[in-house]
CHARMM internal coordinates of N, CA and C (Angstrom, degrees):
IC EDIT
DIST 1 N 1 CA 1.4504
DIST 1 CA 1 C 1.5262
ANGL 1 N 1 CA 1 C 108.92
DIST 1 C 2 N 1.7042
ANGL 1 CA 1 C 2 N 120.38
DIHE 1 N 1 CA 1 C 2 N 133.59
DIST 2 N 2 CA 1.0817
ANGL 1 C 2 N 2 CA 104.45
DIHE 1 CA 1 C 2 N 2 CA -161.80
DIST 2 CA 2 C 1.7209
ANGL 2 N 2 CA 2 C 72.48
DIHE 1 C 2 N 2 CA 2 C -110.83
DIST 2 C 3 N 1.5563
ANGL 2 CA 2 C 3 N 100.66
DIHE 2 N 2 CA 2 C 3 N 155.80
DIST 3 N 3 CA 1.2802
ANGL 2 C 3 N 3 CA 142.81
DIHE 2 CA 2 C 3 N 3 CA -176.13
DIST 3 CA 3 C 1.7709
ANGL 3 N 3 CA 3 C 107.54
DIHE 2 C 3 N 3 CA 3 C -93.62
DIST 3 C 4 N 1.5356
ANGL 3 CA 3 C 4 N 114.60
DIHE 3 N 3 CA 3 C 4 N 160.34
DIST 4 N 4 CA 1.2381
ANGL 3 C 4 N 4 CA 111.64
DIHE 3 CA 3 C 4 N 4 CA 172.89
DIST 4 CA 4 C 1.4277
ANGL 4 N 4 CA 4 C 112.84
DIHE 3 C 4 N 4 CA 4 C -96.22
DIST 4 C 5 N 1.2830
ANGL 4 CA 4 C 5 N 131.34
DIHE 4 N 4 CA 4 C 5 N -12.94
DIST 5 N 5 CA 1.1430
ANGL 4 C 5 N 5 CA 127.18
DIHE 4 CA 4 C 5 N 5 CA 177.24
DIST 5 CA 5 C 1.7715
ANGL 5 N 5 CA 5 C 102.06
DIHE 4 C 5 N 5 CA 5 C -85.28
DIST 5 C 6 N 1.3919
ANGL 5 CA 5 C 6 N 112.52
DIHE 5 N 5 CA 5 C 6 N -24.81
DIST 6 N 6 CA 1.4843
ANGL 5 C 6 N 6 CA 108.42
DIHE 5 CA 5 C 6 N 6 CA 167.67
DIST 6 CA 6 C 1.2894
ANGL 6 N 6 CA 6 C 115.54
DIHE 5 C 6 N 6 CA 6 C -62.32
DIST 6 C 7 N 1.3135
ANGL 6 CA 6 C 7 N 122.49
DIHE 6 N 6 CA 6 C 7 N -44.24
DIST 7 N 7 CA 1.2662
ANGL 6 C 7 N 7 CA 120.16
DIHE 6 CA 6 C 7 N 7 CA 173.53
DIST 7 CA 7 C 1.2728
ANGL 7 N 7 CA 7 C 125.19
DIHE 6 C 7 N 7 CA 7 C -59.91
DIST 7 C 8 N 1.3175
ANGL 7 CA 7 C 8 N 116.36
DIHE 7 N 7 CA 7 C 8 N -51.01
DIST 8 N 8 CA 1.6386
ANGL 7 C 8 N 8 CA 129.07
DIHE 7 CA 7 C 8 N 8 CA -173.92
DIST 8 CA 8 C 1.9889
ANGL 8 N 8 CA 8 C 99.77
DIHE 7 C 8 N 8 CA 8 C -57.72
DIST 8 C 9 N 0.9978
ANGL 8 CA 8 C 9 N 91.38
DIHE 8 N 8 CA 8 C 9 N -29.10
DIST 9 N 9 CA 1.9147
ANGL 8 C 9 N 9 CA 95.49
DIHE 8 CA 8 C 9 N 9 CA 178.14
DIST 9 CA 9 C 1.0760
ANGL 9 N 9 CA 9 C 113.98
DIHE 8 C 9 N 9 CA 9 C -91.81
DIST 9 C 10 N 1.4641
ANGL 9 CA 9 C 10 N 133.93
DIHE 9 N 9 CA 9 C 10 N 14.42
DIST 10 N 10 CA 1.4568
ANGL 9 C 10 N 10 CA 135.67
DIHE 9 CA 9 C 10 N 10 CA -161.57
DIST 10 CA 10 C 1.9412
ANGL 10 N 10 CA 10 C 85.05
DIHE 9 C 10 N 10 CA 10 C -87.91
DIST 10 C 11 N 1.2132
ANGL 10 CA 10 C 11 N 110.25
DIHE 10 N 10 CA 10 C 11 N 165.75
DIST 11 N 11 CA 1.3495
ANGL 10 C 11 N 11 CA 125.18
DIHE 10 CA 10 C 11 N 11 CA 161.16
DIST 11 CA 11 C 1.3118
ANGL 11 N 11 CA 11 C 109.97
DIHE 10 C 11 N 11 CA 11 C -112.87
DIST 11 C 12 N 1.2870
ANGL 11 CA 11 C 12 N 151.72
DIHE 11 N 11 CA 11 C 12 N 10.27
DIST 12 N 12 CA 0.9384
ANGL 11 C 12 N 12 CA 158.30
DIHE 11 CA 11 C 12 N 12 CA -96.76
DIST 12 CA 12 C 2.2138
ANGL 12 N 12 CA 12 C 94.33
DIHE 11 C 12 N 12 CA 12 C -153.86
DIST 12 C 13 N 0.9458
ANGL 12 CA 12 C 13 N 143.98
DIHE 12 N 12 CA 12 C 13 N 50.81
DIST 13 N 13 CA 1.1971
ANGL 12 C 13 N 13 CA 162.16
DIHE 12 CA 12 C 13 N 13 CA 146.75
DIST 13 CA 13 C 1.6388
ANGL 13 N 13 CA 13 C 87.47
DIHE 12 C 13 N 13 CA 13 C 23.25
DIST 13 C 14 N 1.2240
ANGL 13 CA 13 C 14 N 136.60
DIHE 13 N 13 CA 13 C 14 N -96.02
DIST 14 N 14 CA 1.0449
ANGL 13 C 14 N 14 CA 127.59
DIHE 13 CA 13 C 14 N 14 CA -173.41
DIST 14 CA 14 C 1.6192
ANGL 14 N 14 CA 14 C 135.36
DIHE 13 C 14 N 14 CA 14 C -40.99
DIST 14 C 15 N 1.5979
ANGL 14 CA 14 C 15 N 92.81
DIHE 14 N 14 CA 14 C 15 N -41.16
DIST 15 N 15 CA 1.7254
ANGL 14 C 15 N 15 CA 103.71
DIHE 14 CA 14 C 15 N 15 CA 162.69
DIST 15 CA 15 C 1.4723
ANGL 15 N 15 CA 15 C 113.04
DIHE 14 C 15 N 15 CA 15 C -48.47
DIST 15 C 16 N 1.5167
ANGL 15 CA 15 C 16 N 107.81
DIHE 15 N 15 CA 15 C 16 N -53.39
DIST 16 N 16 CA 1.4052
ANGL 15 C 16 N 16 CA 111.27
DIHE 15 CA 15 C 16 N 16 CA -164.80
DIST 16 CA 16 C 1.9662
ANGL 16 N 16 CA 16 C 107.95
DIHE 15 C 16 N 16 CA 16 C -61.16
DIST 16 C 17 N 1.4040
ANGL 16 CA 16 C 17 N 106.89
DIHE 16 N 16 CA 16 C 17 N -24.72
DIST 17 N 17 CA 1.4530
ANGL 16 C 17 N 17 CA 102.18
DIHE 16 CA 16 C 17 N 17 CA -154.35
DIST 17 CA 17 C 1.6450
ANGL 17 N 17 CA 17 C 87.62
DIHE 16 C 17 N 17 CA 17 C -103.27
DIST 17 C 18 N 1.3947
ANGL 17 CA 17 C 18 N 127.50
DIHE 17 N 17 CA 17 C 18 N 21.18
DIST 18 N 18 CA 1.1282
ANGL 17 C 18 N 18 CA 134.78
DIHE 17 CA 17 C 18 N 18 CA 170.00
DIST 18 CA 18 C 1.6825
ANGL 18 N 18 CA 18 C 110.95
DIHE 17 C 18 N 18 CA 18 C -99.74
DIST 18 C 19 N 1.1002
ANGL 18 CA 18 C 19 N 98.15
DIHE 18 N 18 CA 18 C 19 N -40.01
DIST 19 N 19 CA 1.4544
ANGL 18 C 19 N 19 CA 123.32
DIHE 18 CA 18 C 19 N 19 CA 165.90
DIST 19 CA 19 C 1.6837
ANGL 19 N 19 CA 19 C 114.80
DIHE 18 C 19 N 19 CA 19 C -34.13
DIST 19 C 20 N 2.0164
ANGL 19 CA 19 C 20 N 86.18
DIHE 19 N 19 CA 19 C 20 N -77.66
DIST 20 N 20 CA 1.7229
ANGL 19 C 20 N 20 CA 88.37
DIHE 19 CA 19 C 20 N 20 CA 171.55
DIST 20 CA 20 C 1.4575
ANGL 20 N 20 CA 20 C 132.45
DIHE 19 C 20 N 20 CA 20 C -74.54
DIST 20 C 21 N 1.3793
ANGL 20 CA 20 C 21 N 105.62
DIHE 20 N 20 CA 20 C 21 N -1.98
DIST 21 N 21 CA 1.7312
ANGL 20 C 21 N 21 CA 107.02
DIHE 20 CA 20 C 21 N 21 CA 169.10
DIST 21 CA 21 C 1.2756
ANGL 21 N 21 CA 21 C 108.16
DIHE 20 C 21 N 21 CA 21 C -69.12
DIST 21 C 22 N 1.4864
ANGL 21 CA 21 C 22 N 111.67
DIHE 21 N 21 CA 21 C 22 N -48.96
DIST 22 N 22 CA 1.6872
ANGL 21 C 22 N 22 CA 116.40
DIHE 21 CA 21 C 22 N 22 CA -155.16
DIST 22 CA 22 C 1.9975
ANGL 22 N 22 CA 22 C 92.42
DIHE 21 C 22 N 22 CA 22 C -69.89
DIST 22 C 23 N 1.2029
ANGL 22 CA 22 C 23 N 115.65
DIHE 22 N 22 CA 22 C 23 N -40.17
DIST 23 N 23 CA 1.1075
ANGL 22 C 23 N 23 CA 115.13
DIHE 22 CA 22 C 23 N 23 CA 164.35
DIST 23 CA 23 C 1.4903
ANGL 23 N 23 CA 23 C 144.57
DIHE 22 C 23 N 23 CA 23 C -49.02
DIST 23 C 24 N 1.4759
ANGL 23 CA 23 C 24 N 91.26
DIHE 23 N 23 CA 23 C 24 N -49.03
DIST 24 N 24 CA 1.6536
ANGL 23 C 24 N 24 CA 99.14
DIHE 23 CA 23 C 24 N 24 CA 165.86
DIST 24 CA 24 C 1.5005
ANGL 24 N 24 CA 24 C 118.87
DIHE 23 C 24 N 24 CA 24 C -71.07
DIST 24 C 25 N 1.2156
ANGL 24 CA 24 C 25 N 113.59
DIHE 24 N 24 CA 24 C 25 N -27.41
DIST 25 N 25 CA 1.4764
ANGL 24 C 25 N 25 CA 123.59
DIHE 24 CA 24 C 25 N 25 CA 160.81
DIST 25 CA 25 C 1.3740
ANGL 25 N 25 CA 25 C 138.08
DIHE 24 C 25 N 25 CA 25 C -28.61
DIST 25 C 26 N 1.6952
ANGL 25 CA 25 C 26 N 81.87
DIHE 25 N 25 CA 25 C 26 N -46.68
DIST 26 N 26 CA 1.6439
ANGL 25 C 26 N 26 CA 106.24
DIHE 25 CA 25 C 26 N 26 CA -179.92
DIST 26 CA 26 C 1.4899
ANGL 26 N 26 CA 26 C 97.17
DIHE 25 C 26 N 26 CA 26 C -81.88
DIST 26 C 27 N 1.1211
ANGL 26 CA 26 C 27 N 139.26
DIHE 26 N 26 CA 26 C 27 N -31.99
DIST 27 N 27 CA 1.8106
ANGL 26 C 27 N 27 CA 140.50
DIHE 26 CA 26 C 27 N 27 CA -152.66
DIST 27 CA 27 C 1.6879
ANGL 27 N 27 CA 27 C 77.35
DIHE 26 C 27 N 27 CA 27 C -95.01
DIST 27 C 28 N 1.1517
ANGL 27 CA 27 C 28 N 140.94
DIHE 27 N 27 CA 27 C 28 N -25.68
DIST 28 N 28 CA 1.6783
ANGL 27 C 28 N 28 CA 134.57
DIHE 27 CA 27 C 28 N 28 CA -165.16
DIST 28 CA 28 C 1.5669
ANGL 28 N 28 CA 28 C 81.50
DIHE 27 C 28 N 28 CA 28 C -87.26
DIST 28 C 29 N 1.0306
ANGL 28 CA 28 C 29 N 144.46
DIHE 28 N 28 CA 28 C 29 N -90.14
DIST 29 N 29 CA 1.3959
ANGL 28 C 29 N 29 CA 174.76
DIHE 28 CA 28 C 29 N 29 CA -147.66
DIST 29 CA 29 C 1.3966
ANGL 29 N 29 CA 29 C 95.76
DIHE 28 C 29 N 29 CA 29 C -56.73
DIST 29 C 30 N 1.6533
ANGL 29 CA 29 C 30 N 140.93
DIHE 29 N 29 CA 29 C 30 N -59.03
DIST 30 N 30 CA 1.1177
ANGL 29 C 30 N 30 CA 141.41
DIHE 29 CA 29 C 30 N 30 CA -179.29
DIST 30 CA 30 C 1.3440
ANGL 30 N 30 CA 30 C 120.23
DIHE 29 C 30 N 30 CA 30 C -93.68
DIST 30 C 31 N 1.3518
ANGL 30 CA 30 C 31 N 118.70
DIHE 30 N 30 CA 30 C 31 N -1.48
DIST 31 N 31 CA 1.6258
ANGL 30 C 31 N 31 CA 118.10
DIHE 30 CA 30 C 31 N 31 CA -156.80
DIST 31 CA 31 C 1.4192
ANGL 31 N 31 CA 31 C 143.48
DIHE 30 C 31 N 31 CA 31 C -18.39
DIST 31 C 32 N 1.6717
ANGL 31 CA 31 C 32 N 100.76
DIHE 31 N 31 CA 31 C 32 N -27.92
DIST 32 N 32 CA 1.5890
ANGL 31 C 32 N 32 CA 97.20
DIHE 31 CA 31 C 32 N 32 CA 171.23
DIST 32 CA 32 C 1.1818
ANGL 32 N 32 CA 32 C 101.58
DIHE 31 C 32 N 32 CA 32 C -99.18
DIST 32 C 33 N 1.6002
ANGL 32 CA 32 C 33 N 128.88
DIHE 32 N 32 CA 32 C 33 N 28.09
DIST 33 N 33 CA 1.3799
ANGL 32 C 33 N 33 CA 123.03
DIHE 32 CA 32 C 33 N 33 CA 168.31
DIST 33 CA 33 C 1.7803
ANGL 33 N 33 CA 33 C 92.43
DIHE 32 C 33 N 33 CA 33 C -126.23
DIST 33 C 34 N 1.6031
ANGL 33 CA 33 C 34 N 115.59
DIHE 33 N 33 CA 33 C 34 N 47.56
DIST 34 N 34 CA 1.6214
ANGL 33 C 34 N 34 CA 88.49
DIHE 33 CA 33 C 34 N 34 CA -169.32
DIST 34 CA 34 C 2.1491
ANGL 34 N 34 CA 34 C 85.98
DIHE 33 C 34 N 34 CA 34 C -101.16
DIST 34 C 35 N 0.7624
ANGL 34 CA 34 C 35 N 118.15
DIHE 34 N 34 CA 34 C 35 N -4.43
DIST 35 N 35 CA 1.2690
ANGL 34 C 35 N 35 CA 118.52
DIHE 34 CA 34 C 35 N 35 CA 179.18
DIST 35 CA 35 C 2.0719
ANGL 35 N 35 CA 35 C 110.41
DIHE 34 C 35 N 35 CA 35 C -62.90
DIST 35 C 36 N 1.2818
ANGL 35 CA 35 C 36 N 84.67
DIHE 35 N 35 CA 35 C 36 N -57.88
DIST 36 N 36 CA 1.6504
ANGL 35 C 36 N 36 CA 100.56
DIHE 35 CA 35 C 36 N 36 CA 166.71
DIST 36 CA 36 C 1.6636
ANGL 36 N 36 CA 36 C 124.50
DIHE 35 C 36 N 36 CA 36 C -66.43
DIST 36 C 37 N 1.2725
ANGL 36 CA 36 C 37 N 107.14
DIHE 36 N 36 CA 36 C 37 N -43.34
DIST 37 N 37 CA 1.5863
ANGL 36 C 37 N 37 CA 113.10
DIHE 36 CA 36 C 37 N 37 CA 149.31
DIST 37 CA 37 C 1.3328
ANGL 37 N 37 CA 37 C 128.34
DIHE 36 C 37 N 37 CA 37 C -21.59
DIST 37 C 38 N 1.7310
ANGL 37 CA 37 C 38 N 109.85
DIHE 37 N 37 CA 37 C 38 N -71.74
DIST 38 N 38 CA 1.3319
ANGL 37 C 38 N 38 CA 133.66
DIHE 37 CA 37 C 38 N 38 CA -172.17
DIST 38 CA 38 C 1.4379
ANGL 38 N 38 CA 38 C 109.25
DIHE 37 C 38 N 38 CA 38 C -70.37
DIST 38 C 39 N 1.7764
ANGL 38 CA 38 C 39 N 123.08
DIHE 38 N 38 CA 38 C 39 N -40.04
DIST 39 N 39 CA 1.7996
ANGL 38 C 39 N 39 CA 108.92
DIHE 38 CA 38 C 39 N 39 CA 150.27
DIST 39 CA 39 C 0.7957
ANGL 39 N 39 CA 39 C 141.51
DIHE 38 C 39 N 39 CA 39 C -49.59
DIST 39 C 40 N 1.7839
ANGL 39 CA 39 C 40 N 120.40
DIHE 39 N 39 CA 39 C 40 N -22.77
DIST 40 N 40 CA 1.6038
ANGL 39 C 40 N 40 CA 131.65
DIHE 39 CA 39 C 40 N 40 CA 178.46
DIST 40 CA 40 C 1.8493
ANGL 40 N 40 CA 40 C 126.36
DIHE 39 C 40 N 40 CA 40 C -47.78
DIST 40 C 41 N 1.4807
ANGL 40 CA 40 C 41 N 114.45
DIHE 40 N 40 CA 40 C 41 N -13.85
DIST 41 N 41 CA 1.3485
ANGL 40 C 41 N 41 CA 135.67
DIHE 40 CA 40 C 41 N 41 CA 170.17
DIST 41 CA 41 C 1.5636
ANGL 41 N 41 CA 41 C 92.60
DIHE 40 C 41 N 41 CA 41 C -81.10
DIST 41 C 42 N 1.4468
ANGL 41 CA 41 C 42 N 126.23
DIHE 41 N 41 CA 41 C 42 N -50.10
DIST 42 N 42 CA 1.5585
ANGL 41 C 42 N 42 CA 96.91
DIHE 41 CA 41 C 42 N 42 CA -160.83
DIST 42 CA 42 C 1.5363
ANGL 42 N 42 CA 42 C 102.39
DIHE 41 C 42 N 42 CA 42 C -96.24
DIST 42 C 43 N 1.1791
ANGL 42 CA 42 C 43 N 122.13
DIHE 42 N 42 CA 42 C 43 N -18.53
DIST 43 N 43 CA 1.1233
ANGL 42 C 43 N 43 CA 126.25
DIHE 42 CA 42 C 43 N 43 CA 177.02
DIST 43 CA 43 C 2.0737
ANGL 43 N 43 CA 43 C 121.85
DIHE 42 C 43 N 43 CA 43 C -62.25
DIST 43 C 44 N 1.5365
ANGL 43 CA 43 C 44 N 87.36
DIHE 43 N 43 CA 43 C 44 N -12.63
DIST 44 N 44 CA 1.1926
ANGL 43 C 44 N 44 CA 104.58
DIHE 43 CA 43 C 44 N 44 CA -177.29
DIST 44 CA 44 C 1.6629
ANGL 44 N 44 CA 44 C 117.48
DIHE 43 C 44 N 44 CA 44 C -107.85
DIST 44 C 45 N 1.5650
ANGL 44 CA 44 C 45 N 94.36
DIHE 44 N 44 CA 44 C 45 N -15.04
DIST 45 N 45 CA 1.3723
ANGL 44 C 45 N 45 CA 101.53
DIHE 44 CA 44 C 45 N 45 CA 156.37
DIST 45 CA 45 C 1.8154
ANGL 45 N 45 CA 45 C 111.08
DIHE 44 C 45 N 45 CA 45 C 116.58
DIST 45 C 46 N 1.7688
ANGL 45 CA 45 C 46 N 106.16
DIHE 45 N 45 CA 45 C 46 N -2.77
DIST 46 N 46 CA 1.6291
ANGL 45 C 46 N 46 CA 117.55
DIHE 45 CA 45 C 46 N 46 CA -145.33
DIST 46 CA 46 C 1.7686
ANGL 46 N 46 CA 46 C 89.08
DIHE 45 C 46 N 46 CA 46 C -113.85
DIST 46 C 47 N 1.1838
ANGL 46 CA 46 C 47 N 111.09
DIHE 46 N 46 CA 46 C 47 N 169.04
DIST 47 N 47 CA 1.3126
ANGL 46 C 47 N 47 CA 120.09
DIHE 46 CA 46 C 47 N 47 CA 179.21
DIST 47 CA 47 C 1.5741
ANGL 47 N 47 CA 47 C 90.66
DIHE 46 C 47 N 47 CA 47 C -123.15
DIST 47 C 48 N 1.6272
ANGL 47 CA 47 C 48 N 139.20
DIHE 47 N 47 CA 47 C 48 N 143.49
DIST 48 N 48 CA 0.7198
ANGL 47 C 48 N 48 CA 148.96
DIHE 47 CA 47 C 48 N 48 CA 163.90
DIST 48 CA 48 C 1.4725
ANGL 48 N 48 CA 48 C 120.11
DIHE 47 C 48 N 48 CA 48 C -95.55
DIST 48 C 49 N 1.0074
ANGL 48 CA 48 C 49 N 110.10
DIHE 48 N 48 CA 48 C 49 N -18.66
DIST 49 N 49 CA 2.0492
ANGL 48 C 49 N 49 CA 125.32
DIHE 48 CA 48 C 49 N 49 CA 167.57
DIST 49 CA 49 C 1.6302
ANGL 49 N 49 CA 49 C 81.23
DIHE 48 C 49 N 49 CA 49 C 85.18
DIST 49 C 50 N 1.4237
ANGL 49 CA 49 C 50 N 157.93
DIHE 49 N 49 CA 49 C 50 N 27.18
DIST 50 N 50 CA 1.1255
ANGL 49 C 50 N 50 CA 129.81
DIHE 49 CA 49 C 50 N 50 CA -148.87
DIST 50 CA 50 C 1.9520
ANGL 50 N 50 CA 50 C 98.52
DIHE 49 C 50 N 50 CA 50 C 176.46
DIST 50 C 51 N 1.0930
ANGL 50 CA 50 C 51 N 98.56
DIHE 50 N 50 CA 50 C 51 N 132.69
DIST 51 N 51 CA 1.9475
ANGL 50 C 51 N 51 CA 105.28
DIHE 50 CA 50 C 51 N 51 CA -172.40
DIST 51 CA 51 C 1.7308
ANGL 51 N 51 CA 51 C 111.04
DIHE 50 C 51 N 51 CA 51 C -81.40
DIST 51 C 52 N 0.9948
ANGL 51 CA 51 C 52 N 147.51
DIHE 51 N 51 CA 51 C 52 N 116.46
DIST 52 N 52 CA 0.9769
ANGL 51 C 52 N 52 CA 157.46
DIHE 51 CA 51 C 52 N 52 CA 157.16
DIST 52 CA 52 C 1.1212
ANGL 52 N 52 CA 52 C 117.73
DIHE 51 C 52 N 52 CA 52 C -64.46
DIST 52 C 53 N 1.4946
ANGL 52 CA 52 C 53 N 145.11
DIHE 52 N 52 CA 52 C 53 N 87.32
DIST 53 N 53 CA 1.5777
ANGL 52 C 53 N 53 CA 157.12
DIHE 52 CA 52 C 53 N 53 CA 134.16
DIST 53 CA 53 C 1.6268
ANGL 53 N 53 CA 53 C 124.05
DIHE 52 C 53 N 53 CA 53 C -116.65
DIST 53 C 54 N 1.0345
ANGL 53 CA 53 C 54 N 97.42
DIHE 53 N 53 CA 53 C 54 N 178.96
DIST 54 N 54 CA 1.1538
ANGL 53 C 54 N 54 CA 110.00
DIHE 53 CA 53 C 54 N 54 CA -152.08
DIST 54 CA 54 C 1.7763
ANGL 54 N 54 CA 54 C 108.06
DIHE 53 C 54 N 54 CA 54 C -58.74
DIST 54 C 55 N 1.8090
ANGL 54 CA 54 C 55 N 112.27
DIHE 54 N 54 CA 54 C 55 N -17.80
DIST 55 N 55 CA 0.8002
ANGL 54 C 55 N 55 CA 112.53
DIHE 54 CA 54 C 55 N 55 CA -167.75
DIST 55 CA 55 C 1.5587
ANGL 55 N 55 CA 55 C 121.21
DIHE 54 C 55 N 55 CA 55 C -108.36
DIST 55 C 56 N 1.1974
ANGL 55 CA 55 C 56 N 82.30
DIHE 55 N 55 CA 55 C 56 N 8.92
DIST 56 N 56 CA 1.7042
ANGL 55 C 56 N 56 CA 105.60
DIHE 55 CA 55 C 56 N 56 CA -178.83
DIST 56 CA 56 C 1.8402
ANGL 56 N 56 CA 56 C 125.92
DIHE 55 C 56 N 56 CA 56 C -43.70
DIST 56 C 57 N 1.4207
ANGL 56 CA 56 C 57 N 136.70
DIHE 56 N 56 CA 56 C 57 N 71.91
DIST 57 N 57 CA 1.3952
ANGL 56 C 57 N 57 CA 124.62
DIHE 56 CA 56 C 57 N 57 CA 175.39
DIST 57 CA 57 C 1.9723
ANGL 57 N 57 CA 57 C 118.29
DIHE 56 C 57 N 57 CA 57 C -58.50
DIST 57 C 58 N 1.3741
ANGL 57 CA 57 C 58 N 77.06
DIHE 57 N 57 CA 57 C 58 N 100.78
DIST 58 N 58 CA 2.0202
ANGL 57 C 58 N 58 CA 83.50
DIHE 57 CA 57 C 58 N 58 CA 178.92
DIST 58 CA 58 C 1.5863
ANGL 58 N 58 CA 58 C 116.17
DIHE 57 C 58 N 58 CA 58 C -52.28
DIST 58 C 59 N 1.3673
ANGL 58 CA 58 C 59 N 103.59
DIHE 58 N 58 CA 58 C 59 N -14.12
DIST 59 N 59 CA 1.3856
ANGL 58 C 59 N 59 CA 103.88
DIHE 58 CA 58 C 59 N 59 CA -166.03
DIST 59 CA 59 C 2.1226
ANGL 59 N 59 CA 59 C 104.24
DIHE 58 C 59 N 59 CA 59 C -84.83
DIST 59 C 60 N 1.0361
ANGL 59 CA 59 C 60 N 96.38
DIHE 59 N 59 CA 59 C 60 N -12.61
DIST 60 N 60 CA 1.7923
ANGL 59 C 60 N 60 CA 103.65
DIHE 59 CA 59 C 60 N 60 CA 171.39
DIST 60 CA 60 C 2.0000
ANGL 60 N 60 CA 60 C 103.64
DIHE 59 C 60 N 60 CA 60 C -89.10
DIST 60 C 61 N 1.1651
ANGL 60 CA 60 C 61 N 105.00
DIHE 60 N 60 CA 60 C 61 N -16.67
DIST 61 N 61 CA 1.9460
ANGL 60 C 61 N 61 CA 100.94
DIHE 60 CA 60 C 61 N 61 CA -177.21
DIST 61 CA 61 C 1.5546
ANGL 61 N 61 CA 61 C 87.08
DIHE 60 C 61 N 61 CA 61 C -61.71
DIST 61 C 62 N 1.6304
ANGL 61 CA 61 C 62 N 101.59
DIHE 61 N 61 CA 61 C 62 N 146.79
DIST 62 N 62 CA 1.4003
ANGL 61 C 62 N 62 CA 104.71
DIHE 61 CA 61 C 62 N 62 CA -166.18
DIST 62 CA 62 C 1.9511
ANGL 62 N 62 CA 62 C 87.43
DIHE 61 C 62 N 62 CA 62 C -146.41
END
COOR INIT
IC SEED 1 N 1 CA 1 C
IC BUILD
């Protein structure tokens, strides 16, 4: 079972930009909760190397 802090630590370029889709998803999907969304990495304890808002292009997560 892969974990989110496994993921968020991946080096792995594609993992990571899988990361911020499934994420931005949620800020598309929840929007007046995308503020609370985008804390869900620290709240969870993980560093994502990478900012979560609304304006975020996944295709630069590296």
């Amino acid at each position: 079972m892969t974990t989110l802090s496994t993921v968020a630590s991946s080096t792995g370029v594609q993992t990571r930009q899988s990361v911020c889709r499934c994420m931005m998803e949620l800020i598309t999907t929840y929007n007046p909760n995308a503020t609370a969304i985008a804390t869900l990495p620290g709240f969870c304890g993980v560093s994502l190397g990478f900012t979560i808002d609304p304006n975020t292009d996944c295709e630069y997560v590296s």
